[in-house]
C-alpha positions in Angstrom: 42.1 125.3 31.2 40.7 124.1 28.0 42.5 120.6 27.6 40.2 119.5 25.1 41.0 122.1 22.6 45.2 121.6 23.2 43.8 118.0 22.1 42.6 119.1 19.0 44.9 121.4 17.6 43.5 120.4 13.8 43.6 123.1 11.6 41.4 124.4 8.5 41.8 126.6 5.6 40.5 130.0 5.7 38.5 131.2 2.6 41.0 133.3 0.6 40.5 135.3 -2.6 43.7 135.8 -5.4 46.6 137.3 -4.0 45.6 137.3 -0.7 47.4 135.2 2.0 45.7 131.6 2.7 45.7 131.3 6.6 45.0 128.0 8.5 43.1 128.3 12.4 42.1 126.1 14.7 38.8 124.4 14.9 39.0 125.1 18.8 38.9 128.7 17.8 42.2 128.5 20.3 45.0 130.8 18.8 48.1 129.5 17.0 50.5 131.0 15.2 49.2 131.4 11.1 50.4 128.7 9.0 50.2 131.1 6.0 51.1 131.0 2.0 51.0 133.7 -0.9 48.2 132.5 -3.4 49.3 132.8 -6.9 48.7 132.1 -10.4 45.2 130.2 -10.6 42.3 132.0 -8.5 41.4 129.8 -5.6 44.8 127.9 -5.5 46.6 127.7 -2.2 50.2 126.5 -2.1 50.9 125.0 1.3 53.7 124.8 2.9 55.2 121.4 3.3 55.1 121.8 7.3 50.9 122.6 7.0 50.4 119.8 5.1 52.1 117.5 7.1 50.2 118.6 10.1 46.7 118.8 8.5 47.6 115.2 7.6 49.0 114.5 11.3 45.7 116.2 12.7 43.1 114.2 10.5 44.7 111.1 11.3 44.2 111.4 15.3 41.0 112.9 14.9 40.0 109.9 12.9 41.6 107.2 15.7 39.2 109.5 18.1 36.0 108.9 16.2 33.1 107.2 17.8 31.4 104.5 15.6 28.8 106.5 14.5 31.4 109.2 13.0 31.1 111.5 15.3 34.1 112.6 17.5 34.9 111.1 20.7 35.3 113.7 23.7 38.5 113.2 25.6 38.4 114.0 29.4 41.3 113.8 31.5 40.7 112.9 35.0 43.5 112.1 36.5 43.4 115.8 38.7 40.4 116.1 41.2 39.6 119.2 43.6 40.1 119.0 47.1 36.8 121.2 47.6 34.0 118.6 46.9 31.8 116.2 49.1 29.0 114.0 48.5 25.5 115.1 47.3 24.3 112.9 50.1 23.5 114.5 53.4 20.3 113.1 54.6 18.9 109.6 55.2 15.4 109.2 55.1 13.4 106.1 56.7 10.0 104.7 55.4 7.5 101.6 55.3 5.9 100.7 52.6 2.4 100.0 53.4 2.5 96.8 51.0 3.4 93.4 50.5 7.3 92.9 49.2 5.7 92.6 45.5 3.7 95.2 45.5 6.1 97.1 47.2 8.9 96.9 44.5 6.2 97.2 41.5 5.4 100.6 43.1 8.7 101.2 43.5 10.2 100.6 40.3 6.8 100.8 37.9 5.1 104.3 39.5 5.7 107.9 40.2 7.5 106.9 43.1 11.0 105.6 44.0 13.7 105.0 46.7 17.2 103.7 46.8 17.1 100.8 48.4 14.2 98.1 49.5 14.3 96.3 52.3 12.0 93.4 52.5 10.1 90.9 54.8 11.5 87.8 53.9 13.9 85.7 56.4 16.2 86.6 55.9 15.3 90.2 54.2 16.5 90.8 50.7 18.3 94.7 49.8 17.0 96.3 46.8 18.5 98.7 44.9 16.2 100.5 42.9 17.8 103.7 42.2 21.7 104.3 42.1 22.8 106.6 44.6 24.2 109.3 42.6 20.5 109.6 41.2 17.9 111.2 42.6 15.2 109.2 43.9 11.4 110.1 44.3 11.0 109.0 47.9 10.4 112.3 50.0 8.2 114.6 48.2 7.8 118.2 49.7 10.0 118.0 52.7 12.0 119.9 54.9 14.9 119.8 57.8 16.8 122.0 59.2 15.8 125.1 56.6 16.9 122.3 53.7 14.0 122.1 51.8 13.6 119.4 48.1 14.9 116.7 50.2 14.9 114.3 47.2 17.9 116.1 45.5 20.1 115.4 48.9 19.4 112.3 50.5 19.0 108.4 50.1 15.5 107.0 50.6 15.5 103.6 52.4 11.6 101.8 52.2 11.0 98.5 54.3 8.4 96.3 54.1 5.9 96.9 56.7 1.9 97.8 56.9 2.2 100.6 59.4 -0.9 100.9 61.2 -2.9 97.4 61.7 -6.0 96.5 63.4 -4.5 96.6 67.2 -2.0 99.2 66.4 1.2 99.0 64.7 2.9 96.4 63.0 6.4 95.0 64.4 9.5 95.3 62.6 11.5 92.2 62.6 15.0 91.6 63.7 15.9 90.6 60.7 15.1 93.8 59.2 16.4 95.8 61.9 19.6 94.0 61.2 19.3 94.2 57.7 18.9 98.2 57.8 21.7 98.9 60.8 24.5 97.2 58.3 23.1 99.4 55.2 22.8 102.6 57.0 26.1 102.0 58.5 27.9 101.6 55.0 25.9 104.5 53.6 26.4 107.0 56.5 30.2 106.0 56.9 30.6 106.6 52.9 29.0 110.0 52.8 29.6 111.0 56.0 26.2 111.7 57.1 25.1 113.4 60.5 23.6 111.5 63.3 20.6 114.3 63.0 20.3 113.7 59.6 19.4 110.3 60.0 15.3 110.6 60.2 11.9 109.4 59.5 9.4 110.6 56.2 7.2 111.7 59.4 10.3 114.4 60.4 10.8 115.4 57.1 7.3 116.1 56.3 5.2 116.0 59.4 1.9 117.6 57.9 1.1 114.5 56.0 3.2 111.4 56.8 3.5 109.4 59.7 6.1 106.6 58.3 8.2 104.7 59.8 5.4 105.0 62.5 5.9 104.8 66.3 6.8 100.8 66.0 9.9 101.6 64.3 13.0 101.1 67.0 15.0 104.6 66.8 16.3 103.9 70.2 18.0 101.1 69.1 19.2 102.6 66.1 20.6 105.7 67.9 22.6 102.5 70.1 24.3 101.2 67.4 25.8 104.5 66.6 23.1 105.5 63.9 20.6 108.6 64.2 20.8 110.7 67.2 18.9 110.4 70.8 18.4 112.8 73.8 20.5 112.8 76.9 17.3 110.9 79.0 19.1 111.9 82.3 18.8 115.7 81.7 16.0 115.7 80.3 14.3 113.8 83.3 15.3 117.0 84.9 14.4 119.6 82.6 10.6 117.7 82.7 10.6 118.2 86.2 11.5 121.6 85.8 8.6 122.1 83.7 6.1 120.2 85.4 6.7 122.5 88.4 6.9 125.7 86.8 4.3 125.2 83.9 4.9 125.1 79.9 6.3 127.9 78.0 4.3 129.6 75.3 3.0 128.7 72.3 5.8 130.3 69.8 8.4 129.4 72.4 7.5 125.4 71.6 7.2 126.2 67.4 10.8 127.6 68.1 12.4 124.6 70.1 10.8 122.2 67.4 12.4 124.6 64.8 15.9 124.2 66.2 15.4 120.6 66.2 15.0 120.7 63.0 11.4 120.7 62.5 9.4 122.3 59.9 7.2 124.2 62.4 4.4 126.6 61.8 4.9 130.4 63.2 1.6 130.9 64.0 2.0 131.4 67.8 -1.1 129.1 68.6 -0.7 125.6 69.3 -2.6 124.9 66.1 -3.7 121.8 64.1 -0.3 122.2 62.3 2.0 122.5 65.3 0.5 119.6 67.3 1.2 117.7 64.1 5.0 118.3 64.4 4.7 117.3 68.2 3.3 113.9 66.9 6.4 113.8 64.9 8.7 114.1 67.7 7.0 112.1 70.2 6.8 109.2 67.6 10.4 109.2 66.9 11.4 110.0 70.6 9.0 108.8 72.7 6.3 106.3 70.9 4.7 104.8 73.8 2.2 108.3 73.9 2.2 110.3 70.4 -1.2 112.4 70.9 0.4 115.4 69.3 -0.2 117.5 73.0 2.8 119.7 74.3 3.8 117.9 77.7 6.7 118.4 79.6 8.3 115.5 78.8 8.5 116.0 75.2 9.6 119.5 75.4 12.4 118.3 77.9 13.5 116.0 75.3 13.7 118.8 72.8 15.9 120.8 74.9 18.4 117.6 75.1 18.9 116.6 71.5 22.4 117.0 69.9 
């Protein structure tokens, strides 16, 4: 329905030439009944009738109280109705570290070609950026993809916290502090836009072929037991690996199609190629850090079969 227009019923004069009738329509281009007069006498004079006048003059006052301060006319919309069939833009949540100090971090982060929601940093206790607003889209995830969902930028919120990544003798720790500090957020942002424990991932899940943040350091476990991210059923899959360590692995394509249903961005090759093992790194560093060589073992394809 076009409110705006029943808003605006003004009305103009129509050109008219001697004799003919002078007829007055709406700017809206909406249909109202003529408001029409005989011209007479002098070419080009229109005799109104008093009830046109008074609602040209009516109409050009409220269009006046409407106007902006530059001149122009102020657009009314009326949102007192909303649709039942809506939801969020937001449907992923994607971890990363930074890489960088906390100062460099947030000059890349608000200065450069890259952005994310919110910053979480090193200090005791950590301080919450918020660099981007969340109904914007943030440059955090580049060429992604989960689940078949592929521009992951345009659907999620990108979380960055202040950590090196790989050190010297391995990884660096994330603090307590900042563990805390991200379990509160995540739990206000996946409460508010009702986000799926599956959909709660790493930049390394998203887009295994060339990242490896939030790194094997990060805790996931302990996420997934404060009710954030999901985790396998570790008693089943305790079987299933025993299963497989007896009866040997399964195929090549059969692995690229469990990582697939897990969400994974797996090749189709049917070799376990460069590009598959990478996608077994992914997993393993999420699911099981301790060993993340990228090989197919039964272990990690037990905990394949167990996720939610």
């Amino acid at each position: 329905m076009d409110t705006h227009a029943q808003h605006r019923r003004m009305e103009t004069e129509a050109s008219a030439r001697p004799g003919e009738k002078t007829c007055f329509v709406p700017v809206s281009g909406r249909p109202l009944k003529p408001l029409c007069s005989r011209n007479g006498g002098n070419a080009g004079s229109a005799r109104l009738p008093r009830l046109a006048g008074g609602a040209l003059l009516a109409c050009s006052a409220l269009l006046a109280g409407c106007a902006a301060p530059d001149g122009s006319t102020a657009l009314r919309i009326d949102r007192s109705t909303q649709a039942v069939s809506q939801s969020s833009r937001v449907s992923f949540v994607v971890l990363h570290y930074t890489v960088a100090d906390t100062p460099r971090s947030l000059e890349i982060l608000s200065q450069r070609n890259v952005s994310s929601h919110y910053l979480i940093t090193d200090d005791e206790p950590p301080r919450i950026y918020q660099l981007v607003d969340e109904s914007r889209r943030a440059w955090h995830a580049g060429q992604s993809e989960w689940y078949g969902r592929s521009d992951l930028n345009a659907s999620s919120i990108g979380v960055e916290i202040v950590n090196k990544g790989p050190v010297d003798d391995g990884w660096q720790a994330y603090s307590d502090s900042q563990i805390e500090a991200l379990t509160t957020l995540l739990r206000d942002i996946v409460a508010r836009h009702q986000i799926h424990d599956r959909n709660v991932v790493g930049h390394s899940d998203v887009a295994p072929q060339r990242k490896q943040d939030p790194g094997p350091a990060f805790p996931w476990k302990q996420l997934a037991d404060a009710g954030l991210g999901r985790w396998y059923d570790e008693a089943k899959a305790g079987r299933i690996a025993a299963r497989y360590r007896e009866e040997g692995l399964p195929p090549a394509h059969v692995i690229q199609e469990k990582l697939r249903r897990a969400g994974y961005a797996a090749p189709y090759s049917g070799t376990l190629d460069a590009g598959t093992r990478r996608v077994l790194r992914a997993v393993q560093m999420h699911f099981r850090p301790a060993r993340h060589d990228g090989e197919p073992d039964a272990e990690t394809l037990a905990i394949l079969d167990t996720l939610p």
